[in-house]
C-alpha positions as CSV (number, residue, x, y, z in Angstrom):
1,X,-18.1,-49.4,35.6
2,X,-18.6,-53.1,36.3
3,X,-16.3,-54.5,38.1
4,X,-15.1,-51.3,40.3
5,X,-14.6,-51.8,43.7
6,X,-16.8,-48.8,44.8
7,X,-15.2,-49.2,48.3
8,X,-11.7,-48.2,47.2
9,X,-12.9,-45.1,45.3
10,X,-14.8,-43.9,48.1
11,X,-11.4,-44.3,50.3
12,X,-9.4,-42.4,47.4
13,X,-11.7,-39.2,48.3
14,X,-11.5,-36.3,50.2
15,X,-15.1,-35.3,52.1
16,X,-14.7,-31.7,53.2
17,X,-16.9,-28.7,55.5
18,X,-16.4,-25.5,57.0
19,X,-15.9,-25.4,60.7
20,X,-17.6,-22.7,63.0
21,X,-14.6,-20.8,62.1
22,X,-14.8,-20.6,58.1
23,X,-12.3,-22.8,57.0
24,X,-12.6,-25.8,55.8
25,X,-12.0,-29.6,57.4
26,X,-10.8,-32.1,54.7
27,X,-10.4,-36.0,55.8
28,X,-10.0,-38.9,53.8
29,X,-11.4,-42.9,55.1
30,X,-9.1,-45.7,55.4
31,X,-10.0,-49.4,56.3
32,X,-9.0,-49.0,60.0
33,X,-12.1,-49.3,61.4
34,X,-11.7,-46.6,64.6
35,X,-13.9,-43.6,66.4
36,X,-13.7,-40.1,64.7
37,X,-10.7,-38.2,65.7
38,X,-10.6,-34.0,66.7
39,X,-11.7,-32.1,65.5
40,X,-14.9,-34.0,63.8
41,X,-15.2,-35.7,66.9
42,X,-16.1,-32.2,68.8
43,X,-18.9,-31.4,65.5
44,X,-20.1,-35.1,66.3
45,X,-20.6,-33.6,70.0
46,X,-22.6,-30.9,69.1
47,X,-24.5,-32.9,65.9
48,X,-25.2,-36.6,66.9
49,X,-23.9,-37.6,63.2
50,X,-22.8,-36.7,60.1
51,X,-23.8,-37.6,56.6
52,X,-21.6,-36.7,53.9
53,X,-23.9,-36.6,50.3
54,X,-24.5,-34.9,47.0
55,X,-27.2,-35.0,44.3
56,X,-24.9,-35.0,41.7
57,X,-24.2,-38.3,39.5
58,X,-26.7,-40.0,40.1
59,X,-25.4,-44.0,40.4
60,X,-21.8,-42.4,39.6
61,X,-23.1,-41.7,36.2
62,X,-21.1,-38.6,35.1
63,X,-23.6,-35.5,34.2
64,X,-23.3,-32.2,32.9
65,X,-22.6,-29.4,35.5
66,X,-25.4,-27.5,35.1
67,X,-27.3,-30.7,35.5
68,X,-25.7,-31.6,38.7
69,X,-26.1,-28.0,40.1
70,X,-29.7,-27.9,39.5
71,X,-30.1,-31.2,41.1
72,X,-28.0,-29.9,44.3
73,X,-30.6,-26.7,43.9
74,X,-33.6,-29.1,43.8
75,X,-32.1,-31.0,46.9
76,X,-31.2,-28.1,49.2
77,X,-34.7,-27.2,48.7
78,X,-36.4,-30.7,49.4
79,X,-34.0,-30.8,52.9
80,X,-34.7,-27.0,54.0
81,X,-38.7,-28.1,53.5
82,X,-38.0,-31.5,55.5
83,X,-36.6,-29.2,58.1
84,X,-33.1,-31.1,58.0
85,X,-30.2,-29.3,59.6
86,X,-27.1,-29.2,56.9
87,X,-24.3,-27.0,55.5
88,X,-22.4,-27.3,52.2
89,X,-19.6,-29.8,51.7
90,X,-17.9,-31.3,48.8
91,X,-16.1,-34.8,47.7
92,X,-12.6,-34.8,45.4
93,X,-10.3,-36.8,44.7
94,X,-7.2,-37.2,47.0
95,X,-4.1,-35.1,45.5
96,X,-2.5,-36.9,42.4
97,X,-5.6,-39.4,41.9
98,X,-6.2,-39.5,38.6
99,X,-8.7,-38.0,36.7
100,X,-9.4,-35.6,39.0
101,X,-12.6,-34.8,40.1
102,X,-14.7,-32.8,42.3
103,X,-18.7,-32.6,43.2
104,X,-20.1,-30.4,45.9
105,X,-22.8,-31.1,48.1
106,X,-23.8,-30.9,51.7
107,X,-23.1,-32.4,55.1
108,X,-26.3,-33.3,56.9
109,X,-26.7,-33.2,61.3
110,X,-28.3,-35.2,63.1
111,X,-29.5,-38.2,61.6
112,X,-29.7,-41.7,61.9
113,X,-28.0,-44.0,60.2
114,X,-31.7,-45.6,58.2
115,X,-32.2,-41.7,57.7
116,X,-28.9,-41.3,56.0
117,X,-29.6,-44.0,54.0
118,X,-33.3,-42.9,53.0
119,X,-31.9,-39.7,51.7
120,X,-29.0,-41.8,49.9
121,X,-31.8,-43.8,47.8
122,X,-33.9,-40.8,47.5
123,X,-30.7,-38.9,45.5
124,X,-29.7,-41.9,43.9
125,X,-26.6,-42.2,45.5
126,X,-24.5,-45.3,45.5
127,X,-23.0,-44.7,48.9
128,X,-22.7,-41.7,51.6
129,X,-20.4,-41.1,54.3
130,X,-21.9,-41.6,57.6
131,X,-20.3,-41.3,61.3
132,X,-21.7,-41.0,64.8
133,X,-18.7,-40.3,67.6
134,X,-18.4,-44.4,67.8
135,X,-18.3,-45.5,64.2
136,X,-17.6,-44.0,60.6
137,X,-18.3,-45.9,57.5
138,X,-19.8,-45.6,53.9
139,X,-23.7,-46.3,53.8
140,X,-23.8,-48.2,50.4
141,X,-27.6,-48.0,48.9
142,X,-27.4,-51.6,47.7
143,X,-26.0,-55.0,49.4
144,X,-22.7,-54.1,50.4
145,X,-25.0,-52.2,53.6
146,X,-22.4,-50.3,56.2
147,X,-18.7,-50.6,55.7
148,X,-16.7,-49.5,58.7
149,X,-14.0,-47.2,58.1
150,X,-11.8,-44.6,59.9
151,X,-11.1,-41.1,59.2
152,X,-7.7,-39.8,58.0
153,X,-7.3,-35.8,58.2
154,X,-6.0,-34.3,55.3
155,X,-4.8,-30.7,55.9
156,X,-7.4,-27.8,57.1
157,X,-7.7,-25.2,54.9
């Protein structure tokens, strides 16, 4: 993987949650820098933030399923005990990216952005999604720090 530019991947994706009523909000990030639009922007009201992560693939280092889905177990466990609010989410691939892919995880309220980002090098994550109702970007764990982005919806499902 040297020599991917990690920042288009995570703009190829699709970051998803359920809304208060069940279905599901899907939104992709482009490299328009802008405020969250409706409907995130009303969650953002009632939340402070969101941060978009997993436990799976560690470092984007491709693992078994049941692997990931015990480290998701293992995770959900640590952030119920650290009394963190959060609901499941998932990441995929945008429609006819290629190889498809999908890994589930949560969406955590309410933190701050150095928050986010302990819980992103505690998981081993390369980079999360963060947004407040100002800013969205991805919270890289390494140099390239906060990259401003803005939020595309997708569809809701």
């Amino acid at each position: 993987m040297p020599g991917t530019n990690w920042i288009t991947v995570y703009r190829k994706s699709v970051y998803a949650f359920p809304r208060h009523d069940g279905r599901w909000l899907r939104f992709s990030l482009n490299d328009q820098p802008a405020p969250p639009p409706e409907p995130i922007a009303s969650v953002l009201a009632v939340h402070g933030s969101l941060t978009f992560i997993t436990a799976w693939n560690p470092m984007s280092v491709e693992l078994p399923l049941s692997v990931n889905e015990c480290a998701n177990a293992q995770f959900r466990n640590t952030l119920a005990a650290a009394g963190v609010r959060y609901e499941q989410s998932y990441g995929s691939s945008l429609p006819g990216v290629a190889p498809g892919w999908r890994e589930d995880g949560f969406v955590l309220f309410g933190l701050k952005r150095q928050e986010a980002l302990e819980w992103t090098c505690k998981v081993q994550q390369r980079a999360v999604v963060w947004m407040d109702s100002e800013q969205v970007g991805l919270l890289f764990s390494d140099a390239l720090g906060f990259v401003l982005s803005g939020v595309v919806p997708v569809d809701e499902v």
